[in-house]
N, C-alpha and C positions, 0 to 999 in steps of 0.2 A: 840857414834857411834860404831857398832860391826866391825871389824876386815872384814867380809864378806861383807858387806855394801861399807865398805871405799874401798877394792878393785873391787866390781862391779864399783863404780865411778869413779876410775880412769881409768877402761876398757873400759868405755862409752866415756871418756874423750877422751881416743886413738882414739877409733872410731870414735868419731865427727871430730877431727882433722884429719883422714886420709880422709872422705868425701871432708871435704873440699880443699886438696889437689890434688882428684881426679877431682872435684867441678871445680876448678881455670884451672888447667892441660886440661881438656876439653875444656873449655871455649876460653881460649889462642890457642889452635890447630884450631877452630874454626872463628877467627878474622882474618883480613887480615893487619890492621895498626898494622906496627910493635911496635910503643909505646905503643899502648895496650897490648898487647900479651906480651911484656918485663912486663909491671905492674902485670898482671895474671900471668906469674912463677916467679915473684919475690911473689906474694902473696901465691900463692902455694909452694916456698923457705921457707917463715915465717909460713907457716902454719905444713911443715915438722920440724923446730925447735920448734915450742909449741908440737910438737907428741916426740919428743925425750925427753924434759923434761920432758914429761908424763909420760914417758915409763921407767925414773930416778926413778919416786914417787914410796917413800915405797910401800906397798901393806900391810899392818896391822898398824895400828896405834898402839902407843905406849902406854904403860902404864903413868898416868902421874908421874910426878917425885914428890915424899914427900920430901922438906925439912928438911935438918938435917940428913939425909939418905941415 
């Protein structure tokens, strides 16, 4: 995998995760029972932590490592 490749996907990756934070965040503003509306920004909560790990991931993949070297 080229170095250009790997960080398109982890861009994409950010991006599907902030959707769905907007996604949930909507939905919840939306609803009136408030047990709902707590599940939808709690899922929108877990979906801001998968965007932050994401936003961790290298951006070049490494070369691999040779043995003995």
């Amino acid at each position: 995998m080229t170095n250009e490749k790997f960080k398109e996907m982890i861009e994409f990756a950010i991006q599907q995760e902030q959707e769905a934070v907007d996604f949930y965040t909507e939905l919840a503003g939306k609803v009136g029972e408030p047990h709902v509306k707590e599940t939808l920004l709690d899922f929108a909560n877990q979906e801001r932590g998968h965007k932050a790990k994401a936003g961790k991931a290298p951006r070049r993949v490494s070369a691999p490592s040779v043995p003995g070297r």
